[in-house]
Structures are given as C-alpha cells and as structure tokens.
C-alpha positions, 0 to 999 in steps of 0.5 A: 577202405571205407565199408560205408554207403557213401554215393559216387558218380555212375560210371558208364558201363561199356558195351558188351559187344566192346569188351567181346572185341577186346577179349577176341583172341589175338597174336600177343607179344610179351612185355619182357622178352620185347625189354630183353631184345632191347638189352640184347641191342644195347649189350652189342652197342657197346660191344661193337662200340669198342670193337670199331675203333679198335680195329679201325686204329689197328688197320690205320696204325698198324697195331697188333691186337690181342683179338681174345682180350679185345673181344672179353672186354668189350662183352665184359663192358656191355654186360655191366652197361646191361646190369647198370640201366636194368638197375636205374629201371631202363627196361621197365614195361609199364609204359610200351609206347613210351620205352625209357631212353634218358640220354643222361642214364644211357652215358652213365651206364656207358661210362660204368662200363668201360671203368668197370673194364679198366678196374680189372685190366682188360684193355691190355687188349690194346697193347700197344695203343694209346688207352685213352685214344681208344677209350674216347673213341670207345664212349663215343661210339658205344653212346651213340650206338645205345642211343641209336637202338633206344630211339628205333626200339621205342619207335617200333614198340611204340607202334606195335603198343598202339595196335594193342600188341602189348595189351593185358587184359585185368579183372577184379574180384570185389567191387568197391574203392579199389576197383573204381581206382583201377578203373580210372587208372586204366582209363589213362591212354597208352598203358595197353591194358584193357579192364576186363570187368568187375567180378563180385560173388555179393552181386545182386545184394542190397549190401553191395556198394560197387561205387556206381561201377557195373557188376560184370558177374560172380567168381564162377562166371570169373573163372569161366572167363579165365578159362576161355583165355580172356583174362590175363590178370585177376586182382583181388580186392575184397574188403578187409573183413573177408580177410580169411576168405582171400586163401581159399579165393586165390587157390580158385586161381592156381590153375588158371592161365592168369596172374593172380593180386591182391591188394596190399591193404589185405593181410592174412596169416593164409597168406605169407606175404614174405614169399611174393613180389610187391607191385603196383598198378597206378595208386594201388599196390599189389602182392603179386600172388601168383605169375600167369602160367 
C-alpha cells in the first residue's frame, strides 16, 4: 500500500441520520443456517428421489422391498450429493439474492450420489427389481426435485435479501486504499452489506491521507459502537508500519459481539497467521482473526 500523499476523488460522506437508520436494531437472520436449510432441502430431494419410484415400482409390480436398505441408500445418496455441491461452493453466502442454482453442478452431484451408492452395494435394497429401471427414475426425480428446492429457496432468500434480512454491518479501522476499496466494493447492489464508517485513532493529524473518505471516529468511539450492537465486523487496515501495533488492536476486539480482519498485506509475528482462515471481501483479502461471538 502506497503511504504517499497521492490525491483522490472525495467521497461524498452519507448522512448520519442514514447510517443511524441502518445500525437500528432489527430481526436478523443468519447467512449459514439460511445455506443449511437449503442443504436440508437438497438431502431430502434425493432421498425422496429414490424413495418415490420405488415404492411406486413396489405398489405397481408387486415387488418385495428391503424397507431398511432402501431407506440407508437413498439417505446415504443425499448425503454425498450434500458433500458433493458443498464442495463445488453450492452453499456460498456471499451473494443471498443471487443463491447458487447451476443446473450442470446440481446433476452432477446427483449423479455422484447415486454412483457412490452403487459402489458400496446398497441397492440390493431393491432386490428384485431391475436396477437401472430404478436408477433412471431415481436421477430423474432426485434432479428435478433439488432443482425444484433451489429455485423456491433462491426466490425466498432473495426476497428476504432485499429487506435487508441478510444485511452485515462492516467497519474499518485505518483509513486509506483499503478502505476506499472496501467502500467501493460494498457499494455494489445485493451484497447485503452495510459500510458502517471509517475508524481511525490519527484522526484529525495533518498526516492522515483518508483518500477523500470521512473519518467516522477514533478506535474508542470504534468500540463503543460495537458495544451497542451496531457493528458486525471490524476489518483492520492499518498501514504495514503499524505492524506491531495490530496485536494489541485485535485484543481490543476479543470481547466484543463482532468478527474481527485483518487484511492480508499485514504480517506480524503477534500474530500466527497459520492459525486463522483467509478470505476476502471484493479485491481485498482478509485473515479472519476472530469469528462474531
């Protein structure tokens, strides 16, 4: 990061009484256990993928049924669907209004599922009836019932996104690139993320270079805010001189109701960076310090 005095364009600063409006307190819901009612839906489209046609084939045909193994391979399935699209990132939160539904990763993971079955011999369920019969009807339903739930789970999160059920509120402590860069990138519409302010304890100092943003307070006023519940997650982005002052700064943060950043650029022997997560937020990576408690 540049430490020059390189001009930019002034941000207009928003009014206080918006951001008093947005950090009201409101009945929020959470990103992950939305994603995992989603997974819920999808483990019990496959399941009942498999179980339709075969009682169906049994009622029809007059097929004896092993009820146990039937019902072990089909939940057996959908769980290796499940690990299948959490792998291919089919439960990312990033974007609530805009919830993954690739047609192309839903059927493979289908078809994963019902391979992984056959490779460990579950369908003898099934007995006496013809396995491929079973297994056509058993894709064919199971996609088009996950299909079914991603389409009615994106249209329902997507709704709740817009009234802001999603919506996390950010702050950053230190003025300068990387706030104007997270700034520009919550600016982007449907993230559900508010930007909270800037936070900087050089506010007020010939020396600070905020890149035209407005400086919202210093770290006290920082943790009086958090206090009160209007902050959700604080990401640090002090230049790569105050390096040995981001320890002390992230313990500020310990007690506090919010998840805690720092951004990637930093290194700090304070602070053993093998120990947390790596994420992002637009262009700026982040070393997930501490999550919201």
């Amino acid at each position: 990061m540049s430490s020059g005095y390189v001009s930019a364009p002034t941000i207009e600063a928003q009014p206080q009484t918006a951001i008093e409006d947005d950090a009201r307190p409101r009945r929020r819901l959470s990103r992950q256990v939305a994603a995992d009612t989603v997974a819920i839906g999808d483990i019990f489209a496959v399941v009942i993928g498999g179980l339709l046609p075969a009682l169906i084939y049994a009622g029809v045909g007059g097929v004896k049924l092993d009820q146990i193994l039937l019902v072990q391979s089909t939940l057996v399935a959908g769980f290796i669907a499940h690990l299948c699209l959490r792998f291919r990132g089919m439960y990312d939160t990033t974007r609530m209004d805009e919830f993954p539904q690739v047609p192309f990763e839903l059927l493979i993971a289908v078809c994963c599922g019902l391979f992984g079955v056959l490779g460990i011999g579950l369908p003898l369920a099934l007995r006496n009836m013809h396995l491929v019969v079973w297994y056509a009807a058993w894709m064919s339903a199971s996609f088009t019932l996950i299909l079914f739930n991603r389409l009615i789970a994106r249209a329902i999160l997507a709704d709740l996104a817009s009234k802001g059920r999603f919506d996390q509120r950010i702050a950053v402590f230190g003025a300068g690139q990387i706030a104007k860069r997270v700034h520009d990138h919550l600016r982007s519409p449907g993230l559900g993320i508010f930007f909270a302010g800037v936070y900087d304890h050089r506010a007020g100092q010939d020396r600070l270079n905020p890149e035209g943003m407005n400086v919202t307070g210093k770290l006290e006023d920082l943790i009086t805010v958090c206090r009160e519940g209007k902050i959700d997650r604080i990401i640090i982005a002090l230049p790569q001189a105050a390096n040995e002052r981001i320890a002390g700064i992230v313990q500020k943060f310990d007690l506090l109701p919010v998840s805690t950043h720092i951004v990637t650029h930093i290194s700090s022997d304070l602070i053993d960076s093998d120990m947390y997560n790596v994420s992002n937020l637009g262009p700026v990576g982040l070393l997930d310090v501490k999550k919201k408690l």
